[in-house]
C-alpha positions as CSV (number, residue, x, y, z in Angstrom):
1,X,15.7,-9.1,31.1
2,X,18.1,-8.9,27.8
3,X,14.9,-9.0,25.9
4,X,12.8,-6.8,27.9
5,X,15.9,-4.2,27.5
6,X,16.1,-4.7,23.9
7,X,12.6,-4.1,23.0
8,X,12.5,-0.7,24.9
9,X,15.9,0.4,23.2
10,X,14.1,-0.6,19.5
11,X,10.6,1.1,20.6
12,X,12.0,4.1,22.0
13,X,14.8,5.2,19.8
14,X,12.7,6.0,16.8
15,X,10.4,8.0,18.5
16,X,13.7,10.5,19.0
17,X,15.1,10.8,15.5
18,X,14.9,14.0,13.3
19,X,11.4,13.1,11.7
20,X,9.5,12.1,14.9
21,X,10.4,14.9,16.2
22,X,9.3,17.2,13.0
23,X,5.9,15.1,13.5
24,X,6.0,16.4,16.7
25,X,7.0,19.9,16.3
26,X,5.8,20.6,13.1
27,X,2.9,22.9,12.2
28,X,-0.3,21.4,10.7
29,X,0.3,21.4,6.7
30,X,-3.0,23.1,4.7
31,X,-4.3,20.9,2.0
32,X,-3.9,22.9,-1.0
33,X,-6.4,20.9,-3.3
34,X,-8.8,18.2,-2.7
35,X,-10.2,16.5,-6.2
36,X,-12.2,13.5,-6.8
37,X,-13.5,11.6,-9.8
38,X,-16.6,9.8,-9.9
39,X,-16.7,6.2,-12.2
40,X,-19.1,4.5,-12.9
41,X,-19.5,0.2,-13.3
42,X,-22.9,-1.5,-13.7
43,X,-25.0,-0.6,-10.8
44,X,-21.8,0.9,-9.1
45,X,-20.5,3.7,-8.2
46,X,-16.2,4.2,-7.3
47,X,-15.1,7.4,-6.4
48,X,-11.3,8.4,-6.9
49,X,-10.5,11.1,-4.0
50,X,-7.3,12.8,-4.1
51,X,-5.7,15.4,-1.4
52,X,-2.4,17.1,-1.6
53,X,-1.2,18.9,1.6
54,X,1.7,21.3,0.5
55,X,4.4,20.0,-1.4
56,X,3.9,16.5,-1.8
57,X,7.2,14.2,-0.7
58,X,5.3,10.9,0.2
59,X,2.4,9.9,-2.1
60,X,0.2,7.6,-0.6
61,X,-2.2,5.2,-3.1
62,X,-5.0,3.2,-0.9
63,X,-6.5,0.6,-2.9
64,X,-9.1,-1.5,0.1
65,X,-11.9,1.2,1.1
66,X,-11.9,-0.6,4.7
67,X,-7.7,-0.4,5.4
68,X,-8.6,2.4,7.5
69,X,-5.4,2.5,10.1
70,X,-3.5,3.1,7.1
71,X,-5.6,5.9,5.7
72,X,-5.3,7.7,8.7
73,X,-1.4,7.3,9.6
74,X,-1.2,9.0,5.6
75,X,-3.6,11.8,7.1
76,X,-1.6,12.5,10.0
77,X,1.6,12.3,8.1
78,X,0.6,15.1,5.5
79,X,-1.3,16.9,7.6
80,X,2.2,17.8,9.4
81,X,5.0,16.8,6.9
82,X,3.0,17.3,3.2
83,X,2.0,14.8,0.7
84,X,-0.6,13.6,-0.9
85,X,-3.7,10.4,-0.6
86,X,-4.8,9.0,-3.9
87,X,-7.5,6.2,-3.0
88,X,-10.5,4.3,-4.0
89,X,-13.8,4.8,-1.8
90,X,-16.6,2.5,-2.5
91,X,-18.2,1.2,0.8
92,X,-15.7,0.3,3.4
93,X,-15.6,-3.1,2.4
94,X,-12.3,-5.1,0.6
95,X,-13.6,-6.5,-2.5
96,X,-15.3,-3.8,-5.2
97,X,-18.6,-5.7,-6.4
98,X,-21.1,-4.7,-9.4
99,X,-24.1,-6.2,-10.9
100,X,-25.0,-6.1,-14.3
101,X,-27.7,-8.4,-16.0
102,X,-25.8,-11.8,-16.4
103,X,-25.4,-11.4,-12.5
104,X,-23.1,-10.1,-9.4
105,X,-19.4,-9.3,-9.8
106,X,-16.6,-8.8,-7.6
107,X,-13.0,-8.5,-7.8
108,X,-10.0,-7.6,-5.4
109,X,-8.9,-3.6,-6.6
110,X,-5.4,-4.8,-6.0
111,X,-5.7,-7.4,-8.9
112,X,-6.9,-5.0,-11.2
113,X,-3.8,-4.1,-13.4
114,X,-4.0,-6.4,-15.7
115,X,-6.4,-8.6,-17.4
116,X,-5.3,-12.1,-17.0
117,X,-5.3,-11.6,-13.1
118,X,-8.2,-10.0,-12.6
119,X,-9.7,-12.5,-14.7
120,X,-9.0,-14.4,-12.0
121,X,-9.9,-12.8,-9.0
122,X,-13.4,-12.1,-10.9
123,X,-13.6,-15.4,-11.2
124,X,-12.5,-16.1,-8.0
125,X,-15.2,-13.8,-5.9
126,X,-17.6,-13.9,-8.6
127,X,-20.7,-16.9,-9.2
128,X,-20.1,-17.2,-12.9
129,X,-17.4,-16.5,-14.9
130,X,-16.3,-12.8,-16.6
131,X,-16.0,-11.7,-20.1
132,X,-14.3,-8.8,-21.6
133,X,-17.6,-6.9,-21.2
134,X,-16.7,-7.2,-17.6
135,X,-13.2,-6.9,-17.6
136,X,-13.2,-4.1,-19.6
137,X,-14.6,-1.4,-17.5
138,X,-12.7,-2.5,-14.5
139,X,-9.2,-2.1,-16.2
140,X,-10.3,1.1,-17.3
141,X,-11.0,2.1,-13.5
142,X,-7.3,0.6,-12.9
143,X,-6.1,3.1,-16.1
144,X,-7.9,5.8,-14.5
145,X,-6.4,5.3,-11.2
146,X,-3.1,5.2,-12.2
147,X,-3.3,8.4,-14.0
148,X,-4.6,10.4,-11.2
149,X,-1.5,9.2,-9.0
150,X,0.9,9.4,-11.5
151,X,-0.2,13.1,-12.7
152,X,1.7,13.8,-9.2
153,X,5.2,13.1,-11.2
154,X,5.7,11.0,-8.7
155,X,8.7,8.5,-9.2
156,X,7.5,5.3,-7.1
157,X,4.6,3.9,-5.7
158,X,3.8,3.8,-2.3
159,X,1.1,1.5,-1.1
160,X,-0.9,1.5,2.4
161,X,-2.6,-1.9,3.0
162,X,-3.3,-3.1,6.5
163,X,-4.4,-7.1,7.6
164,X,-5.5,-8.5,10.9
165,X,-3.7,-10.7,13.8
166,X,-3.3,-14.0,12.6
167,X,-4.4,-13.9,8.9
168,X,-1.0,-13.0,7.1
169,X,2.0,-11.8,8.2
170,X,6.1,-11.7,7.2
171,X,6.3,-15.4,8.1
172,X,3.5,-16.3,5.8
173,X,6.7,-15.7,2.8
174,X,8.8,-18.2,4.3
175,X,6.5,-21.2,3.3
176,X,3.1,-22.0,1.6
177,X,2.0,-20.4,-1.2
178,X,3.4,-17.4,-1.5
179,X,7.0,-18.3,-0.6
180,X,7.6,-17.9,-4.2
181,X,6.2,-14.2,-3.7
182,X,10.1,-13.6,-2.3
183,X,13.2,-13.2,-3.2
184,X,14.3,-12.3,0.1
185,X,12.6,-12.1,3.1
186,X,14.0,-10.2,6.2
187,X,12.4,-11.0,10.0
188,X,13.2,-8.9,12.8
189,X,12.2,-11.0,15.8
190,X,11.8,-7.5,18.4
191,X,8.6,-6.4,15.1
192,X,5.4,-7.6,15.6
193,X,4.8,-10.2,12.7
194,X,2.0,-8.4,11.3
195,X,4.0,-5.5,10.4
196,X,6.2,-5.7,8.0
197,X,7.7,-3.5,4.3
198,X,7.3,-5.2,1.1
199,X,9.2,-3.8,-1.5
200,X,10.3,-4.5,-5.7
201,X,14.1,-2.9,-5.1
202,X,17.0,-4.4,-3.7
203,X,19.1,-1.4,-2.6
204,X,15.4,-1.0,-0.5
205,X,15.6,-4.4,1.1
206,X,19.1,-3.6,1.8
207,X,18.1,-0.1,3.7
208,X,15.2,-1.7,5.8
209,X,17.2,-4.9,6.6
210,X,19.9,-2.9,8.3
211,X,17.2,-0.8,10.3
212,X,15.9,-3.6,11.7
213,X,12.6,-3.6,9.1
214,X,10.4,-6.5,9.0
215,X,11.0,-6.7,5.2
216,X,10.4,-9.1,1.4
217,X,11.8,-8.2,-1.5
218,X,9.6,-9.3,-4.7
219,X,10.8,-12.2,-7.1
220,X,10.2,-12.1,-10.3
221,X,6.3,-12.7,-10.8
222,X,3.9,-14.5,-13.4
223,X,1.5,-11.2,-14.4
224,X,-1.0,-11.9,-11.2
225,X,-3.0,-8.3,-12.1
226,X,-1.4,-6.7,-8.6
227,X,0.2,-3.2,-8.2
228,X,3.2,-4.7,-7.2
229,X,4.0,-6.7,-10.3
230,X,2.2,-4.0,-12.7
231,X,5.2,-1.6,-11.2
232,X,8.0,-4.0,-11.6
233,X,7.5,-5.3,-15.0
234,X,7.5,-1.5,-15.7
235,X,10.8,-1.3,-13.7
236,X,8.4,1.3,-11.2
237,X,10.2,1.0,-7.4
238,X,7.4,-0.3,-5.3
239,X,7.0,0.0,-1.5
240,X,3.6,-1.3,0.4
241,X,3.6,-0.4,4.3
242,X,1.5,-3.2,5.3
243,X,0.2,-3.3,8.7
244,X,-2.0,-5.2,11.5
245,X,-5.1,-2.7,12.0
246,X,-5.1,-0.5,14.5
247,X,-1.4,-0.5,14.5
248,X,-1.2,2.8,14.0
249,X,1.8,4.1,15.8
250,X,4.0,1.7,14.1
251,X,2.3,2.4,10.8
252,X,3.6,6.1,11.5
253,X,7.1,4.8,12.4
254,X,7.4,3.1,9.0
255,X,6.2,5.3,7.2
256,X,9.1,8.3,8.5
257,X,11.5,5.1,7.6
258,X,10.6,4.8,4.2
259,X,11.1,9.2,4.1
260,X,14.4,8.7,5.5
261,X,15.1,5.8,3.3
262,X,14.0,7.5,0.5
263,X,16.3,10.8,0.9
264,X,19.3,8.9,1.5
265,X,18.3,7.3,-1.8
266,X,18.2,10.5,-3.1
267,X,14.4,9.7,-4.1
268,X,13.0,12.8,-2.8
């Protein structure tokens, strides 16, 4: 019964704090432009889309065309509250694939960043090895990208990725392979395991371990061609709001924690 009583009091509480209830009361935010940019790889096309609702406070970046529970908690977010979406559309589908004479190519867009790591994950998802032919227009996508969000002056990044039940989740950084991923990792045993904060600041594992945040705090990492390690190295602060699909209630909860965590940060 203890437990029962303590997972109503962690569920219920947040849905009565001052920015649930300005998603609740607030009027509908008019998006005040809505951009995109077309580039091209061989026998590919990637479209950049970019809306800003009012004056942005979160901005989102969505780099998997088929992490759609998080696309649409950032929709509802800025429709009401103001922000902005920068992502990549190119299918629905997690991997970004091209085809050029010498064969088929794909690659993970969140290992685009650098060249030694997408090396590997073109290596990875791809039949024969890449060259800098390849590589090449890919990191320029990655350059282009990053331009678009950061012509929004904004001062960290803010990722949306989601996964599904039983494929990764907060516990897969206490062992395995990516336990070296984290310096610190924070479980909240009343949080589903599939939702979780990962994040490149301390004083933001702090904040989100005393709210009760499912949360890792990035080591130090080898250049692996991610966002998160592309941001660090460049001393960027780095949040990804990683959630199971189709959670998207809680994907809206952590997202009004990371506004709240952010003002008292004095980050917006």
């Amino acid at each position: 019964m203890d437990t029962l009583i303590s997972k109503i009091w962690y569920y219920t509480i947040p849905l009565f704090s001052p920015a649930m209830l300005k998603l609740l009361f607030f009027g509908s935010v008019a998006i005040i432009s809505n951009s995109h940019c077309l580039y091209e790889l061989p026998g590919k096309t990637i479209k950049i889309q970019q809306r800003i609702y009012g004056k942005p406070k979160l901005n989102f970046l969505i780099l998997h065309d088929d992490e759609n529970t998080g696309k649409e908690a950032a929709e509802i977010y800025c429709s009401l509250i103001g922000g902005s979406i920068t992502e990549l559309c190119y299918g629905e589908v997690r991997n970004i694939t091209f085809r050029n004479k010498k064969g088929n190519y794909a690659f993970d867009p969140n290992q685009m960043f650098e060249s030694t790591g997408l090396y590997k994950s073109m290596r990875f998802y791809s039949k024969q090895a890449p060259t800098a032919k390849e590589i090449q227009p890919v990191r320029s996508l990655a350059d282009s990208l990053l331009q678009r969000y950061k012509n929004l002056h904004t001062n960290c990044f803010i990722t949306l990725h989601n996964n599904t039940e039983g494929n990764f989740n907060i516990n897969s950084y206490l062992s395995g392979k990516l336990k070296t991923v984290a310096d610190s990792v924070y479980v909240n045993p009343l949080m589903d395991a599939d939702d979780l904060i990962f994040v490149t600041e301390a004083s933001y594992y702090t904040y989100l371990r005393r709210m009760g945040i499912n949360v890792v705090l990035q080591s130090t990492q080898a250049i692996d061609g991610s966002l998160s390690v592309y941001a660090q190295q460049r001393r960027i602060p780095y949040i990804n709001i990683e959630i199971q699909h189709g959670h998207l209630t809680e994907n809206l909860r952590l997202i009004l924690v990371v506004e709240q965590m952010l003002k008292q940060l004095k980050m917006i």
